[in-house]
C-alpha positions as CSV (number, residue, x, y, z in Angstrom):
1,X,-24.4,-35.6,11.1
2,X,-24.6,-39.0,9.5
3,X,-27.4,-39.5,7.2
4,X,-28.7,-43.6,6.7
5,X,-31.4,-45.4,5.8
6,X,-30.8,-43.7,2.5
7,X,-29.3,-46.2,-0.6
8,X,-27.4,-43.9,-3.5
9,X,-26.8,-46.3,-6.2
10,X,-23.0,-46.2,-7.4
11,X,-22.9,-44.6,-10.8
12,X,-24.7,-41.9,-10.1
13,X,-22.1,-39.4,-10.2
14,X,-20.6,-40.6,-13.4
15,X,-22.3,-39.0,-17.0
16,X,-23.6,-41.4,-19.4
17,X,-21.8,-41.3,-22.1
18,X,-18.7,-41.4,-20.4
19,X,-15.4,-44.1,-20.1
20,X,-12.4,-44.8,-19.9
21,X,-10.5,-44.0,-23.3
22,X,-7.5,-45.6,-24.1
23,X,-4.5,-44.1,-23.5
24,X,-2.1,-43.0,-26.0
25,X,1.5,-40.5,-25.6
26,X,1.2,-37.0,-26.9
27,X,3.0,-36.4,-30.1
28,X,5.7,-33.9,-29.6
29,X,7.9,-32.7,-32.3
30,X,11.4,-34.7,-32.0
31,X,14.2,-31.7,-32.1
32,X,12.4,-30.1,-28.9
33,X,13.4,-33.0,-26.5
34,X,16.4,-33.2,-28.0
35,X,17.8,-29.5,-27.7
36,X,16.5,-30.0,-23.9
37,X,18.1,-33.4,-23.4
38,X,21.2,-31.4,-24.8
39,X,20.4,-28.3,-22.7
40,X,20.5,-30.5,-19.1
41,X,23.5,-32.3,-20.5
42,X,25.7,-28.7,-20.9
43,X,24.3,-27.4,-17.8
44,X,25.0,-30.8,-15.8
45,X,28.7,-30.9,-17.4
46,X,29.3,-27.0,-16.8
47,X,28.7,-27.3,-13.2
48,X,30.4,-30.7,-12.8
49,X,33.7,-28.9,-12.2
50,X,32.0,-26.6,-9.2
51,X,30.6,-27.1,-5.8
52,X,26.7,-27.1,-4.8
53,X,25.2,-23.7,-5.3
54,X,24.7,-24.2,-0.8
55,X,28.3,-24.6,-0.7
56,X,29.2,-21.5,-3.2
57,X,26.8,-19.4,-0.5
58,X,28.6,-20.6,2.4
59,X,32.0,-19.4,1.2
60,X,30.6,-15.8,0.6
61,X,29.1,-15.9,3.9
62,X,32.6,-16.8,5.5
63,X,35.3,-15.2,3.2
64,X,38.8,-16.3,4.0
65,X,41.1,-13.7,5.2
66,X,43.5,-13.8,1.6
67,X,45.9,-10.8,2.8
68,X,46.3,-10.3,6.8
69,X,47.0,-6.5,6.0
70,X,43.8,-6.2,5.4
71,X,42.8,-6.6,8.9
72,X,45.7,-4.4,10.2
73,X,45.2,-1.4,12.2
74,X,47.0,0.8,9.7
75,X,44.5,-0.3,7.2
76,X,41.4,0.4,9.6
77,X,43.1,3.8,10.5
78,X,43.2,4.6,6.4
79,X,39.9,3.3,5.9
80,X,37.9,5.4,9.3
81,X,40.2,9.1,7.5
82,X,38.7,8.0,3.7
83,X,34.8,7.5,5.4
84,X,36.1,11.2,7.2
85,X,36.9,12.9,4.3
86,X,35.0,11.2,1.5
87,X,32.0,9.4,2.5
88,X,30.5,11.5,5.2
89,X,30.9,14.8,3.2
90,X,28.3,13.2,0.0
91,X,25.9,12.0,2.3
92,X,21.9,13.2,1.5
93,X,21.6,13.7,5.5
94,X,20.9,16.2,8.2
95,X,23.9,18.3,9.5
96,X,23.4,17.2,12.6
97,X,23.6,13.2,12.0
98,X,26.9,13.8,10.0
99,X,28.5,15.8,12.7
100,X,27.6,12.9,14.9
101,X,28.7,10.6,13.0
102,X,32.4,12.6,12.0
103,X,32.7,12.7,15.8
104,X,32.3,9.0,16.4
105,X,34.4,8.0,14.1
106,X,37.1,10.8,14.8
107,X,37.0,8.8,18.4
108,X,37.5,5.4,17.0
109,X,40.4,7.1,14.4
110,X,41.9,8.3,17.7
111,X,41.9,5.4,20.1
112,X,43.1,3.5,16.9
113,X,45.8,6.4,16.3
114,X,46.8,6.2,20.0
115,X,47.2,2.3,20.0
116,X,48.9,2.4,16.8
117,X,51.4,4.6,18.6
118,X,51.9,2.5,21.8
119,X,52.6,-0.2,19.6
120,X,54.9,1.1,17.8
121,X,56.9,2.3,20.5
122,X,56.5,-1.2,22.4
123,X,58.2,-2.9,19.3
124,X,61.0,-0.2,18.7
125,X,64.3,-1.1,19.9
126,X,65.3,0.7,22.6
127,X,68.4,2.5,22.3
128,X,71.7,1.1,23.1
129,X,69.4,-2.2,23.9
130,X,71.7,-5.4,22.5
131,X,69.7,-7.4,20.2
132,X,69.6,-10.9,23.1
133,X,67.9,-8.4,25.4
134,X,68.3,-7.5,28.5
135,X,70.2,-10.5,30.1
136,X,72.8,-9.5,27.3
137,X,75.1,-7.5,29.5
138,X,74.5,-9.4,32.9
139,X,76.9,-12.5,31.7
140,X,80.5,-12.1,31.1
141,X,82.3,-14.1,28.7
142,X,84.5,-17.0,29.9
């Protein structure tokens, strides 16, 4: 709702009494801008020499694989026996929900365990097997 007809004269929100005063910088003592003109100045130099704190997250997000072992079966297999032995047994929780979870995991040790074992007999050398393979005994020497 529009209300006209109706003049309001223009200072008649402003006080009398009231205007503009000049402007003038606030005194601060001198050594405070300087010890933070010197604080910025450390920080800024310190952090030259790394990347953006975004970058720094990403890499923790996505670590590299340093050492392949790590990601080896044996190394799974040792790790699903020490959760086994050591982890389950401290746990503050029901007898029934660690029994479960000792017998998942004793299946994933196994299946791990058995595919460890078919592996290892995939890359034995067979017996009596010449080191060219199988072809090795087929050609005769001319």
């Amino acid at each position: 709702m529009k209300i006209t007809g109706r003049q309001v004269e223009p200072d008649r929100y402003r006080s009398p009494g009231t205007g503009a005063a000049p402007v003038r910088p606030v005194e601060t003592p001198a050594g405070r801008d300087d010890d933070f003109i010197r604080a910025v100045t450390h920080a800024r130099a310190r952090g030259a020499d790394q990347p953006a704190l975004a970058a720094r997250l990403d890499a923790f997000e996505r670590p590299e694989a340093s050492d392949a072992r790590s990601y080896a079966n044996a190394r799974s297999i040792e790790l699903l026996q020490h959760v086994i032995e050591g982890v389950l047994p401290t746990l503050d929780a029901d007898d029934d929900i660690v029994g479960m979870a000792k017998e998942v995991i004793g299946e994933e040790l196994e299946w791990r365990q058995a595919w460890e074992a078919r592996m290892s007999d995939i890359m034995a050398p067979q017996a009596g097997a010449a080191p060219g393979g199988d072809d090795a005994h087929d050609e005769e020497p001319s």
